[in-house]
KOLVONU-196738 format. One line per field, with one value per residue (C-alpha): z negated, y negated, x; residue number from 1. Coordinates in nm, 3 decimals. Layout:
! KOLVONU-196738
pz = Z | ...
py = Y | ...
px = X | ...
seq = NUM | ...
***
This chain:
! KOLVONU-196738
pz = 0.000 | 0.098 | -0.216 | 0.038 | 0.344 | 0.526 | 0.835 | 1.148 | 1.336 | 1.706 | 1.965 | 2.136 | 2.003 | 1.653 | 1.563 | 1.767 | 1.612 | 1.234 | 1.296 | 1.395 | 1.146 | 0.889 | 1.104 | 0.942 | 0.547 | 0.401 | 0.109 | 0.310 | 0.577 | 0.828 | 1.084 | 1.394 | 1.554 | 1.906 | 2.077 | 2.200 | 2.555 | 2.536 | 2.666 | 2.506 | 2.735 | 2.736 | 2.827 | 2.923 | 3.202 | 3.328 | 3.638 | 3.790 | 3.822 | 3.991 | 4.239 | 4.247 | 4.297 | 4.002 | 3.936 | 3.571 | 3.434 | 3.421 | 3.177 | 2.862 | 2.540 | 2.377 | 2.007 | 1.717 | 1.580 | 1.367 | 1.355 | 1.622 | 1.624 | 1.974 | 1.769 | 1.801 | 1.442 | 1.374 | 1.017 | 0.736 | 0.342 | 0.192 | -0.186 | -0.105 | 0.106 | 0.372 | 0.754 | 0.921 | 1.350 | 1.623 | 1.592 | 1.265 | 1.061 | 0.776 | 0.668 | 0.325 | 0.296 | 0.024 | 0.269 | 0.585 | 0.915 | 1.120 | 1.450 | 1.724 | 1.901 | 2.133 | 2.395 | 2.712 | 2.663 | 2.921 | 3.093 | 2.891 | 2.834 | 3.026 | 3.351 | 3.577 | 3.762 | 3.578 | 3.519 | 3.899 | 4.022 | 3.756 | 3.849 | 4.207 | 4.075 | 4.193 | 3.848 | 3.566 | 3.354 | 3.374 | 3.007 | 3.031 | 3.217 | 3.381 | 3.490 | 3.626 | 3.859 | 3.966 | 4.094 | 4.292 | 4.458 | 4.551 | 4.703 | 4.890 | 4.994 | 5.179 | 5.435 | 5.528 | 5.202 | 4.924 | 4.831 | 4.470 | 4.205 | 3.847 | 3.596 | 3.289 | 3.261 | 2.995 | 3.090 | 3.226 | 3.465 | 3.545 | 3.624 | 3.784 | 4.027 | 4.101 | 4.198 | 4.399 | 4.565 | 4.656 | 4.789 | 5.043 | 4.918 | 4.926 | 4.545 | 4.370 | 4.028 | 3.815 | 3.469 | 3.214 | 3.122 | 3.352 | 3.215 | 3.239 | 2.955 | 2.749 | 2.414 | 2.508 | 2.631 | 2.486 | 2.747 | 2.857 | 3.025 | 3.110 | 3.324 | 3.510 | 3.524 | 3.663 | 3.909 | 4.058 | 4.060 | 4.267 | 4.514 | 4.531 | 4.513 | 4.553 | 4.241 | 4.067 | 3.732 | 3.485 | 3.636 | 3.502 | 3.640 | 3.628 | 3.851 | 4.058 | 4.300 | 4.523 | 4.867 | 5.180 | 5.136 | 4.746 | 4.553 | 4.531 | 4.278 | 4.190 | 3.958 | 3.741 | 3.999 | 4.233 | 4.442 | 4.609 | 4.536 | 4.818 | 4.719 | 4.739 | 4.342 | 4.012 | 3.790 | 3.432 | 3.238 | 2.945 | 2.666 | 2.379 | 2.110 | 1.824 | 1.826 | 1.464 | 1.354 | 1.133 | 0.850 | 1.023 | 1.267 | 1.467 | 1.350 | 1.022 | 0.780 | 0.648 | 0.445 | 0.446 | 0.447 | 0.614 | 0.347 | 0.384 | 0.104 | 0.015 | -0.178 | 0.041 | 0.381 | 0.575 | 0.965 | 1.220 | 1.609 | 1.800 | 1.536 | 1.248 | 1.204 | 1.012 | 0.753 | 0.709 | 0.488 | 0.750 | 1.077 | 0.961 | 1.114 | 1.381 | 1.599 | 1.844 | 2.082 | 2.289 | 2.275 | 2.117 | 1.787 | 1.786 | 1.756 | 1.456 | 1.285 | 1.296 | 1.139 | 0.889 | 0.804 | 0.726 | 0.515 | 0.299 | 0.289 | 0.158 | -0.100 | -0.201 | -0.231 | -0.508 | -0.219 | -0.132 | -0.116 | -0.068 | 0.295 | 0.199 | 0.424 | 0.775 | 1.015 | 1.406 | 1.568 | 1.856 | 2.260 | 2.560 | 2.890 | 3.228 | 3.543 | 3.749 | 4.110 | 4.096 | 3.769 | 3.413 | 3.168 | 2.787 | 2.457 | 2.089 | 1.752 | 1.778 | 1.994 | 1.888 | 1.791 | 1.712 | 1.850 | 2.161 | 2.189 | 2.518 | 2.413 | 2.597 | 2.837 | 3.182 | 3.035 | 3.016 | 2.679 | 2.439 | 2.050 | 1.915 | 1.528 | 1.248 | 0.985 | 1.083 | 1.084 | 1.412 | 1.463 | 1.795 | 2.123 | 2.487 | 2.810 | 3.195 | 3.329 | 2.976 | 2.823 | 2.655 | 2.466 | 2.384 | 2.283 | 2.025 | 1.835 | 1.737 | 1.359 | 1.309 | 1.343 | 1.065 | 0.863 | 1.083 | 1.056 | 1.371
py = 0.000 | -0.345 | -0.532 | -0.873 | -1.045 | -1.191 | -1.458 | -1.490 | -1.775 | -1.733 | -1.430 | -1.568 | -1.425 | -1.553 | -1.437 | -1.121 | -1.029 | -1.149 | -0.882 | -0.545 | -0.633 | -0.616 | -0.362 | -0.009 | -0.157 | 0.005 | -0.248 | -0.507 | -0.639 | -0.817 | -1.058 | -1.175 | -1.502 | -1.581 | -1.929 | -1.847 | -1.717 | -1.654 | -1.335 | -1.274 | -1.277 | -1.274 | -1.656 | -1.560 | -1.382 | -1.647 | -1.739 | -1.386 | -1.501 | -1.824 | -1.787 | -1.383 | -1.084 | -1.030 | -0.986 | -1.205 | -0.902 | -0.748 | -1.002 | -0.892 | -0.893 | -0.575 | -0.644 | -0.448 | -0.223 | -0.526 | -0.711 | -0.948 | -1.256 | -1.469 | -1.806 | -2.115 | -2.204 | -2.578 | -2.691 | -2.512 | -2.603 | -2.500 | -2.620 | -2.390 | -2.108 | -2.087 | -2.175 | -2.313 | -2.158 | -2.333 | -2.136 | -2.324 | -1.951 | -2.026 | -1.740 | -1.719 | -1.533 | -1.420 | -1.536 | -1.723 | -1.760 | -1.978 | -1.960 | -2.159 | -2.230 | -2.582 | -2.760 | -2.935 | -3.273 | -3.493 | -3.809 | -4.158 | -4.356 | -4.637 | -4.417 | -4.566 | -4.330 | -4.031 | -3.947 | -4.011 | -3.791 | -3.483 | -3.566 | -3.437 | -3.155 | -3.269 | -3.299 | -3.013 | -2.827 | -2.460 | -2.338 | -2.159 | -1.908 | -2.132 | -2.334 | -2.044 | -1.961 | -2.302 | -2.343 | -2.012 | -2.109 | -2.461 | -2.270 | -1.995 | -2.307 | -2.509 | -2.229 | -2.350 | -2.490 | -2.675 | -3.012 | -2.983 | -3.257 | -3.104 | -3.382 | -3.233 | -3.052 | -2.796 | -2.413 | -2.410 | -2.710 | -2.516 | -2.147 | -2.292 | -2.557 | -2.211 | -2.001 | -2.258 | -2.282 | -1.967 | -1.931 | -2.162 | -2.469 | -2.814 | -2.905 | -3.262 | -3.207 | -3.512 | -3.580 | -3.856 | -3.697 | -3.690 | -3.371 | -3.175 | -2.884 | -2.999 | -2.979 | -2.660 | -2.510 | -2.756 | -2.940 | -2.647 | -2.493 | -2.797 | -2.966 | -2.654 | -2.640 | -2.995 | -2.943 | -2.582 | -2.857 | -3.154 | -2.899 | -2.694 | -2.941 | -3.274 | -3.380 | -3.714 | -3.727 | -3.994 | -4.090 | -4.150 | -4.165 | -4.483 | -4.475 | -4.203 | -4.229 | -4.009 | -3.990 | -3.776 | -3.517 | -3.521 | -3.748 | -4.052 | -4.105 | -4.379 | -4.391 | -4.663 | -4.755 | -4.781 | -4.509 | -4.332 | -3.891 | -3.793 | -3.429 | -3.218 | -3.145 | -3.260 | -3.015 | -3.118 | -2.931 | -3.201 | -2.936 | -2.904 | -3.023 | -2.838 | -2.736 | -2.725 | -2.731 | -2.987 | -3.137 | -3.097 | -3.389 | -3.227 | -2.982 | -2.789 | -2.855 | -2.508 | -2.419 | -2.126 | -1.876 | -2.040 | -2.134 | -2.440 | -2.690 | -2.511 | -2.184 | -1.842 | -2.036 | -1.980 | -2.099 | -1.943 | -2.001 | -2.303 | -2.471 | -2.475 | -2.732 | -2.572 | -2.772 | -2.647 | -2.771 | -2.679 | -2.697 | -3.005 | -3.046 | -2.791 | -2.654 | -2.344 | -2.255 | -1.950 | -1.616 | -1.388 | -1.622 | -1.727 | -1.290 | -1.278 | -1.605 | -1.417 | -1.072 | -1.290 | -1.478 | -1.138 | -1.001 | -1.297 | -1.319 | -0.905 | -1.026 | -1.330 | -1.138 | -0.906 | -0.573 | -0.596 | -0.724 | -1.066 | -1.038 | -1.348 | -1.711 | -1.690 | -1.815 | -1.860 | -1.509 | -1.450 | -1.414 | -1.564 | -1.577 | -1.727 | -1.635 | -1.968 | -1.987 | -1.637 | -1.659 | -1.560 | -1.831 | -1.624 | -1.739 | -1.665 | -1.848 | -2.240 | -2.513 | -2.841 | -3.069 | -2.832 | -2.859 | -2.701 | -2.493 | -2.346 | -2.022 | -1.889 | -1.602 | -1.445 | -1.506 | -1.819 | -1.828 | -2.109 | -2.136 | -2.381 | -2.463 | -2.688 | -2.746 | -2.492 | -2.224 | -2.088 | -2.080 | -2.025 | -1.898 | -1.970 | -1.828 | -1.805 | -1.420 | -1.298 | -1.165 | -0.868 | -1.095 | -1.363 | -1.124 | -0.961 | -1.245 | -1.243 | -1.051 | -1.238 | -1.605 | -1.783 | -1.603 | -1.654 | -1.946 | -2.013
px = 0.000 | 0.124 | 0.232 | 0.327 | 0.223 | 0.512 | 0.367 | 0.550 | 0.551 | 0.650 | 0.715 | 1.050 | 1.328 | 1.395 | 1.048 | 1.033 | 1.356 | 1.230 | 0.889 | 1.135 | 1.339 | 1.021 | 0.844 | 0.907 | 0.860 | 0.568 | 0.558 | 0.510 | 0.193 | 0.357 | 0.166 | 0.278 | 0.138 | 0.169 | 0.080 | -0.275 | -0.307 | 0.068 | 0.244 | 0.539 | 0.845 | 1.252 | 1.283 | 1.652 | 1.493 | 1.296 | 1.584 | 1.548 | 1.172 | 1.268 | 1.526 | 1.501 | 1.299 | 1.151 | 0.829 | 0.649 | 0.562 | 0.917 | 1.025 | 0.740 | 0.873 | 0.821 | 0.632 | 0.739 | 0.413 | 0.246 | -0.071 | -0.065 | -0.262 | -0.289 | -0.338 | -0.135 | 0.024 | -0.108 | -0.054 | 0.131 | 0.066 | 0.365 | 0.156 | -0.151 | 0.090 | -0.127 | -0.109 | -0.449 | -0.416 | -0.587 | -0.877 | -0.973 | -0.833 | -0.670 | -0.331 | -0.216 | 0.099 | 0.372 | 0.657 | 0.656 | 0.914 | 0.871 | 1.036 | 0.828 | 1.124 | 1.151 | 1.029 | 1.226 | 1.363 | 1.151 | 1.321 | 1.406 | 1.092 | 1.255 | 1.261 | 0.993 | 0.765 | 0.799 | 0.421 | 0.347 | 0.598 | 0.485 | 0.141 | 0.285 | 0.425 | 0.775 | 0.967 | 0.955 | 1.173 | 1.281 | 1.207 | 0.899 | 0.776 | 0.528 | 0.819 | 0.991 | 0.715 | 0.619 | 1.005 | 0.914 | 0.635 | 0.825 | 1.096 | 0.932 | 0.670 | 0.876 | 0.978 | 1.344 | 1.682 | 1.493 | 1.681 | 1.682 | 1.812 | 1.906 | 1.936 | 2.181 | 2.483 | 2.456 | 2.407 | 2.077 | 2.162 | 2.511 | 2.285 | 2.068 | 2.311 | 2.517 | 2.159 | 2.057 | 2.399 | 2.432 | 2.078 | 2.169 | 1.946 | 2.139 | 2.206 | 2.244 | 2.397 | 2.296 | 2.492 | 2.529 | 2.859 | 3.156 | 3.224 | 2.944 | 2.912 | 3.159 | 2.927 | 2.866 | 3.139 | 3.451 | 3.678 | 3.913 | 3.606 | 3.409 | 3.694 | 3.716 | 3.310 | 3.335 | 3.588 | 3.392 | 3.018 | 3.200 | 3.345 | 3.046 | 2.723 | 2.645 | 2.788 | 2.683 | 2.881 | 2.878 | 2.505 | 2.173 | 1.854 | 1.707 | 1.361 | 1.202 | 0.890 | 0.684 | 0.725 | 0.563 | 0.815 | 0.931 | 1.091 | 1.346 | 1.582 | 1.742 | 2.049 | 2.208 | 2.432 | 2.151 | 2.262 | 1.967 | 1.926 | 1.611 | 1.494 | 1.189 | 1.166 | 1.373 | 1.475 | 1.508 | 1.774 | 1.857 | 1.829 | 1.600 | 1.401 | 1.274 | 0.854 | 0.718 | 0.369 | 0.285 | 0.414 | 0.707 | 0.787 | 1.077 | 1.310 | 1.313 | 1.606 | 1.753 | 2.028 | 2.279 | 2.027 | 1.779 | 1.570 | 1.377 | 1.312 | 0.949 | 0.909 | 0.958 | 0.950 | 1.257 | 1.293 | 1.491 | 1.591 | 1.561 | 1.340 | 1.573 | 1.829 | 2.165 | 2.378 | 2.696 | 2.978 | 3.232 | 3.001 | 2.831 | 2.479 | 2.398 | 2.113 | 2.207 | 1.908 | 1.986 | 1.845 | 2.104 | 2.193 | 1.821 | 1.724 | 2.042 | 1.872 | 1.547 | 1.669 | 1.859 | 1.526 | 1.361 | 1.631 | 1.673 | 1.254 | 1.280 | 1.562 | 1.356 | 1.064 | 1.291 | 1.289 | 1.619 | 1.968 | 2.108 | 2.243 | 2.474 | 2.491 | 2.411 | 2.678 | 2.714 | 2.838 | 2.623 | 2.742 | 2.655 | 2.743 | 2.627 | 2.738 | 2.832 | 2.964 | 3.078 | 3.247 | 3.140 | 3.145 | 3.113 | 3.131 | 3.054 | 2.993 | 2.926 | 3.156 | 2.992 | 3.188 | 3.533 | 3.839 | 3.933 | 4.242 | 4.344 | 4.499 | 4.833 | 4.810 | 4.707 | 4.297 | 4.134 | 3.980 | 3.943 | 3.925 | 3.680 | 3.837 | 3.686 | 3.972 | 4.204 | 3.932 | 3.833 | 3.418 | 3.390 | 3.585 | 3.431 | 3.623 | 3.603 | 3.623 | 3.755 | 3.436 | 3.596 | 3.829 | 3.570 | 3.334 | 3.575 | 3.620 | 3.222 | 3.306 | 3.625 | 3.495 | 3.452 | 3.726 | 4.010 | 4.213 | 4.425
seq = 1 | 2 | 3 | 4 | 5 | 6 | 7 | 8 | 9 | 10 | 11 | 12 | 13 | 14 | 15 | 16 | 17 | 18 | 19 | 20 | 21 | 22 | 23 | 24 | 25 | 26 | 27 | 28 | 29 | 30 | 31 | 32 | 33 | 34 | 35 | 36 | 37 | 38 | 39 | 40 | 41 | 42 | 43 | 44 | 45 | 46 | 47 | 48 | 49 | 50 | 51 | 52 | 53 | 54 | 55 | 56 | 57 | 58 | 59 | 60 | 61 | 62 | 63 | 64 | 65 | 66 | 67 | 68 | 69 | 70 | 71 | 72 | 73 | 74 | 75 | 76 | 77 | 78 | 79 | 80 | 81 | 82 | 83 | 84 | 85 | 86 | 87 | 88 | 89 | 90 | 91 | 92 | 93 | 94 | 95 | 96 | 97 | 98 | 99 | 100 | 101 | 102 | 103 | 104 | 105 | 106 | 107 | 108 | 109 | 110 | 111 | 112 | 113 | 114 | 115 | 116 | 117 | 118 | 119 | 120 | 121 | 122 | 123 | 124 | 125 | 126 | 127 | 128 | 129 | 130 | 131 | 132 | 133 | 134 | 135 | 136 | 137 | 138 | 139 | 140 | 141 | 142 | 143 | 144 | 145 | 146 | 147 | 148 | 149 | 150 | 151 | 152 | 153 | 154 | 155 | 156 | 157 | 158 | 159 | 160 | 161 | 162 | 163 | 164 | 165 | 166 | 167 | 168 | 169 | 170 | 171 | 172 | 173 | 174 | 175 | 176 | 177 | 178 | 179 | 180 | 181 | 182 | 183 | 184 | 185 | 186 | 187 | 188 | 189 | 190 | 191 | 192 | 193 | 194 | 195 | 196 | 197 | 198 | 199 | 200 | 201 | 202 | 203 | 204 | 205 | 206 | 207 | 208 | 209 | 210 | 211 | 212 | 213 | 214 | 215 | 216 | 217 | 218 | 219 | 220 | 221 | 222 | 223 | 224 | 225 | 226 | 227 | 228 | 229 | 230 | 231 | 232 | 233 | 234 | 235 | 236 | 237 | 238 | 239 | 240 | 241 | 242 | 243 | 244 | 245 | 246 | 247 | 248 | 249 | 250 | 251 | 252 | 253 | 254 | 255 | 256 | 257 | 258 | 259 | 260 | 261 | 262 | 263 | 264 | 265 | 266 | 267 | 268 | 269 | 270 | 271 | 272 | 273 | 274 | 275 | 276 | 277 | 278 | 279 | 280 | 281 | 282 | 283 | 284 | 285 | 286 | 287 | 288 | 289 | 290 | 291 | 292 | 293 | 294 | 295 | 296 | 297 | 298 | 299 | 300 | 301 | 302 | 303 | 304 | 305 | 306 | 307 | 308 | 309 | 310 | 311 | 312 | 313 | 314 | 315 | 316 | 317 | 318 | 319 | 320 | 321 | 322 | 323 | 324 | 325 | 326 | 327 | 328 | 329 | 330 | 331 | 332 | 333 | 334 | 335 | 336 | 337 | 338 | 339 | 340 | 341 | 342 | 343 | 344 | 345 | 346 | 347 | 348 | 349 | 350 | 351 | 352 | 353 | 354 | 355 | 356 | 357 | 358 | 359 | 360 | 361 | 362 | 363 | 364 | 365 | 366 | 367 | 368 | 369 | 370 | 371 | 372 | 373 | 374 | 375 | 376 | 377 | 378 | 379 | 380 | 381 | 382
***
């Protein structure tokens, strides 16, 4: 018999993660709630759907055997413990997760015309599902190369610059940076990144869009310099912003072990927002570390909850990779705002160190060596 009710909020992969982990407890009921009319999916997926073959329903998220709720989490009271869903239901629970994951960053305010040209279908992101199949049907619409604009210059722009490329669609790589990634990926990698876009696609670096309009045949974009970018559809790849229901306003603060400040509520994935003696203030939002943050979440809920053991702080371990122009960019553990260290050898792999202590290590066609340094990070001073 169930002595404890532990709420899920989300089915990406923090929350996914945070229900198998839960799954096979007896003690415990566990309920799963998924944004209403949502099918769960493996977002990292989501490119094969736009520029590839593969069909919507090849990317479903398997769920974990637990009670399953398709209703959209609106408004938690961490006083009363109890989350009210869209459907006016109201959950009381012993511990909660939340892990509702983010949304797209949209364009600047200031940028003129963006609700006319969305209106027209011409600008988007590529976060969702949704998104992913609306770029399809643009591309395999147009019956001849797609001009496409990506505004950003993190991952997602760089994947989806080098699809597009080597589909044979003519490619205009916006990004406010002149280096392109190198938040992401540190400079070693980024400068290299940068080189590969300018040779590679139309690459306007150091750029920001300042006005875009509809025309007969897409869009015009106009940058700061007043340089004109013509294309049939704008891809928006700025990154992310946390999605909490209310009383959160934007991301959820969390500490070590991704408590929150209320009772038994813990957040994990792209929602929760990390503070770290050594890291400092830090938000990671891809799949792999957003599925450990979720299994972390449950284990600390269990030891909370007096069922089991305290799995200790949570830190940044997880891999990565994305596969741009032909080569494999990998990394592990958390770049930020470390120092980059080009490492000597025949591999080009870089160590990302905060105080002498080495948290994360990012590399171009050295996966096998980036990926063993996932257990060591953290503990390994360089």
């Amino acid at each position: 018999m169930p002595k404890h009710h532990v709420l899920i909020l989300g089915s990406g992969a923090a929350g996914v993660a945070a229900a198998r982990a839960l799954a096979s407890r007896e003690d415990i009921r566990v309920t799963l709630a998924v944004r209403t009319g949502e099918t769960p999916y493996t977002r990292m997926l989501i490119k094969g759907v736009a520029f590839g073959p593969t069909p919507p329903e090849m990317i479903k998220l398997p769920l974990p055997d637990v009670e399953v709720l398709s209703d959209t989490a609106v408004e938690v009271d961490t006083s009363a413990k109890e989350v009210q869903l869209a459907s006016g239901t109201r959950l009381s629970y012993d511990a909660l997760i939340v892990a509702t994951g983010s949304r797209p960053r949209m364009l600047p305010a200031d940028v003129g015309g963006e609700d006319a040209v969305t209106d027209a279908g011409r600008v988007g992101s590529l976060h969702s599902l949704e998104d992913a199949l609306r770029v399809r049907r643009l591309l395999t619409g147009l019956g001849r190369p797609a001009r496409v604009a990506i505004y950003g210059g993190g991952v997602i722009a760089a994947e989806t610059a080098s699809s597009l490329h080597s589909d044979g669609h003519i490619v205009t790589l916006i990004s406010r940076s002149e280096v392109p990634g190198v938040t992401a990926f540190g400079a070693p990698v980024a400068e290299r990144l940068a080189a590969d876009h300018s040779a590679r696609v139309l690459a306007r670096l150091g750029r920001t869009v300042r006005h875009i309009e509809v025309t007969d045949t897409g869009v015009a974009i106009t940058l700061d310099n007043d340089s004109p970018v013509v294309a049939d559809f704008l891809v928006l790849a700025l990154g992310t912003t946390p999605a909490a229901p209310a009383p959160w306003t934007g991301g959820i603060d969390v500490d070590d072990r991704l408590r929150t400040d209320a009772p038994h509520v813990y957040a994990a994935g792209g929602v929760a927002v990390h503070h770290d003696d050594a890291l400092g203030t830090w938000r990671i939002d891809h799949w792999e570390d957003a599925a450990a943050q979720g299994t972390h979440a449950a284990q600390v809920a269990l030891h909370e909850l007096g069922l089991e053991s305290d799995p200790d702080v949570y830190l940044p371990r997880s891999p990565y990779m994305a596969m741009v122009y032909g080569q494999m960019i990998s990394g592990v553990g958390y770049s930020g705002d470390a120092e980059a260290h080009l490492e000597d050898g025949e591999e080009f792999v870089v160590r990302h160190e905060t105080e002498g202590t080495v948290v994360g290590v990012t590399g171009i066609d050295s996966v096998g060596t980036v990926y063993q340094w996932g257990q060591r990070l953290h503990g390994v001073r360089a």
